[in-house]
N, C-alpha and C positions, 0 to 999 in steps of 0.2 A: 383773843378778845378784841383788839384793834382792830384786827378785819374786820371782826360782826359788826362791831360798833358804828365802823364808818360807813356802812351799807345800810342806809334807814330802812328798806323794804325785806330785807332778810333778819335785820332783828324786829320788824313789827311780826311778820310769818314766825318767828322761834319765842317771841313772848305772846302770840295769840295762843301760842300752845298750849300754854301754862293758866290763860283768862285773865292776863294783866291787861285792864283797860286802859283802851287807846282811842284819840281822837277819830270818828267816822273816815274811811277815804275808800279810794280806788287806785289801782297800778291802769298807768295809762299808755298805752301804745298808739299808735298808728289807725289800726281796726276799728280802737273803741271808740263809741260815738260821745259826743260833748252833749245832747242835748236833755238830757237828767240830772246837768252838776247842778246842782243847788250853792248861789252865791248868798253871801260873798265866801272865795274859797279861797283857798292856798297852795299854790304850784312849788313844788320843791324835785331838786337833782337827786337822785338815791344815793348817788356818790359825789357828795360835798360838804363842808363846813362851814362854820362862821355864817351860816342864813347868806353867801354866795350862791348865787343864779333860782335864790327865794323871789316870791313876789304874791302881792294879793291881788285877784280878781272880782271885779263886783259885779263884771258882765262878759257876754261872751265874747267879745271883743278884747280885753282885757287877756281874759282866760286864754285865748290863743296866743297873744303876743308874750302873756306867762310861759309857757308851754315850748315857744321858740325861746326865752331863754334861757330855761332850765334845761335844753336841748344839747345849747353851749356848752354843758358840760356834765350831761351823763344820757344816753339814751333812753335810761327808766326813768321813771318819773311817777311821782306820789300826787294826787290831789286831793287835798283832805279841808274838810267842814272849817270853815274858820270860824274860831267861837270870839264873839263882840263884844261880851261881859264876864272877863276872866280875871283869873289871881297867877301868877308863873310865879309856880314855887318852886324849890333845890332844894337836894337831901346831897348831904356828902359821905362817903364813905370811905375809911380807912381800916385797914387790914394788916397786921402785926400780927408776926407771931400764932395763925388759924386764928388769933381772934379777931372780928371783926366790931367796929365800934361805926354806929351810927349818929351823925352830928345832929344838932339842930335842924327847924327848915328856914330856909331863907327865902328870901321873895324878892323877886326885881321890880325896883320901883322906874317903872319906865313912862318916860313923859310922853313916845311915839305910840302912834297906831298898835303898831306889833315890833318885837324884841328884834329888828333885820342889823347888819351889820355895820352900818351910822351908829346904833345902839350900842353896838357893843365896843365900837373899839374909838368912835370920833367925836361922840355928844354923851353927853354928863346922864348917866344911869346909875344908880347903889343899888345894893341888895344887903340888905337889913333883915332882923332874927325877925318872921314873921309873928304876926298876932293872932295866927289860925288858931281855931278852935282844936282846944286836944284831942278830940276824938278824930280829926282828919288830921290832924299830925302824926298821932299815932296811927294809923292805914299808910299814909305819904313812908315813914321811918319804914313800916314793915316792906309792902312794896319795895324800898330803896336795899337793903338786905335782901331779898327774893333777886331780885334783879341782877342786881351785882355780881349773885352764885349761880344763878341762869345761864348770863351771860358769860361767865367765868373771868370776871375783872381779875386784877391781883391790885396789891397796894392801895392806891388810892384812884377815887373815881366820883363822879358828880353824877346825880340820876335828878331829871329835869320831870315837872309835872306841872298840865294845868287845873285850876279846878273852877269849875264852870258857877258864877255866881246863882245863873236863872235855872239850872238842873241840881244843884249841890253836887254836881259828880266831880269826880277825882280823874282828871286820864294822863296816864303817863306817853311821853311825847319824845321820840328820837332827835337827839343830839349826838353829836360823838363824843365818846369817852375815851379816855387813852390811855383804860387799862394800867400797864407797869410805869408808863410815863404820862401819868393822870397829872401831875404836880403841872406842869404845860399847861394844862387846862384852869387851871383859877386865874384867869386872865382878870377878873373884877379885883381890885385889890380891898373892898372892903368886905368883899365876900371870903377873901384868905383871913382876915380877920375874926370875923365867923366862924373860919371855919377852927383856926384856932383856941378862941376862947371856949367854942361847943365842946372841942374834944376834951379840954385838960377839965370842965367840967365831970366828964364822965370817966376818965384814970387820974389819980394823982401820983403818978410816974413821974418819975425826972427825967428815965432811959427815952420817954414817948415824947417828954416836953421836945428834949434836945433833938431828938428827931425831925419835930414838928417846926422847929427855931429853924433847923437851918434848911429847911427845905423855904420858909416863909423869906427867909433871907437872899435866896434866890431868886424868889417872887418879886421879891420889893426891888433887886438889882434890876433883873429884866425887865418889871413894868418902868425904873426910872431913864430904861435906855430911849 
């Protein structure tokens, strides 16, 4: 699952399979020609994290200086629609026992352009229980289940989507997941929050609570290092 995961271009190719909506793009090589991107776009490495060797292009000039370097560090390369009037929502998913439990959706409240890695790890972002309408919560939740078993997560995992304010669409968006050591990945600590209150909402378990406590406790250690 962490293989697929980390390779944006092989899990966009194994969720197209299925008609899980995904941002427009193209796999770009060497051959293909630049002069049909439609800006502003989004240059990303197939094999990288954290929105490293990311970058938006508004022109073609850009676009190539994107392009060298997302070069840096994978030779595939995705360049896909950048959408200008979005919502980035999060579904989390936890896995106990064959059962699977779907959380809340959350939303990153981000003061930048786009969510790049200043966002994530250097300048002040929350993510908060969003106020989407139920009817694309409930699509975001199902999608987030589908995906999960798709890709064959296990444990715990975060499925990232955006939804375009000027089309109402919903399109789910490659990040990595990390599958059995998913817990790594709630790097937002208000988003572990989240993701706790969501769950214990939906079991009232003790065995899931303490679970969930000390996996949070971990979170809270390494985000205080």
């Amino acid at each position: 699952s962490s293989f697929i995961c980390y390779d944006k271009l092989l899990t966009k190719l194994i969720l197209e399979k299925y008609n899980i909506p995904q941002v427009p793009y193209i796999i770009y090589n060497n051959k293909k020609s630049l002069e049909n991107i439609e800006f502003p776009a989004i240059i990303k490495p197939c094999k990288c994290g954290s929105s490293i060797g990311i970058s938006v292009a508004n022109n073609k000039r850009e676009l190539i200086k994107g392009i060298k370097l997302a070069k840096k560090y994978d030779n595939n390369i995705i360049i896909e629609k950048y959408l200008k009037n979005k919502r980035e929502l999060e579904c989390a998913i936890l896995e106990r026992k064959n059962k699977i439990i779907v959380s809340d959706i959350g939303e990153i409240m981000n003061e930048d352009s786009w969510y790049d890695f200043n966002s994530k790890y250097k300048t002040k972002t929350d993510t908060t229980i969003s106020n989407i309408d139920d009817r694309i919560k409930n699509k975001i939740q199902n999608y987030s289940k589908t995906i999960f078993e798709i890709l064959m997560c296990k444990d715990l995992a975060r499925i990232d989507f955006f939804y375009d304010i000027n089309d109402k669409t919903i399109y789910f968006y490659v990040d990595e997941k990390r599958g059995k050591h998913g817990v790594d990945y709630l790097h937002n600590k208000g988003y572990d929050m989240f993701l706790l209150s969501s769950i214990r909402e939906f079991f009232n378990d003790p065995n899931i609570e303490l679970i969930i406590d000390e996996k949070s406790k971990f979170i809270t250690e390494k985000n205080s290092l």
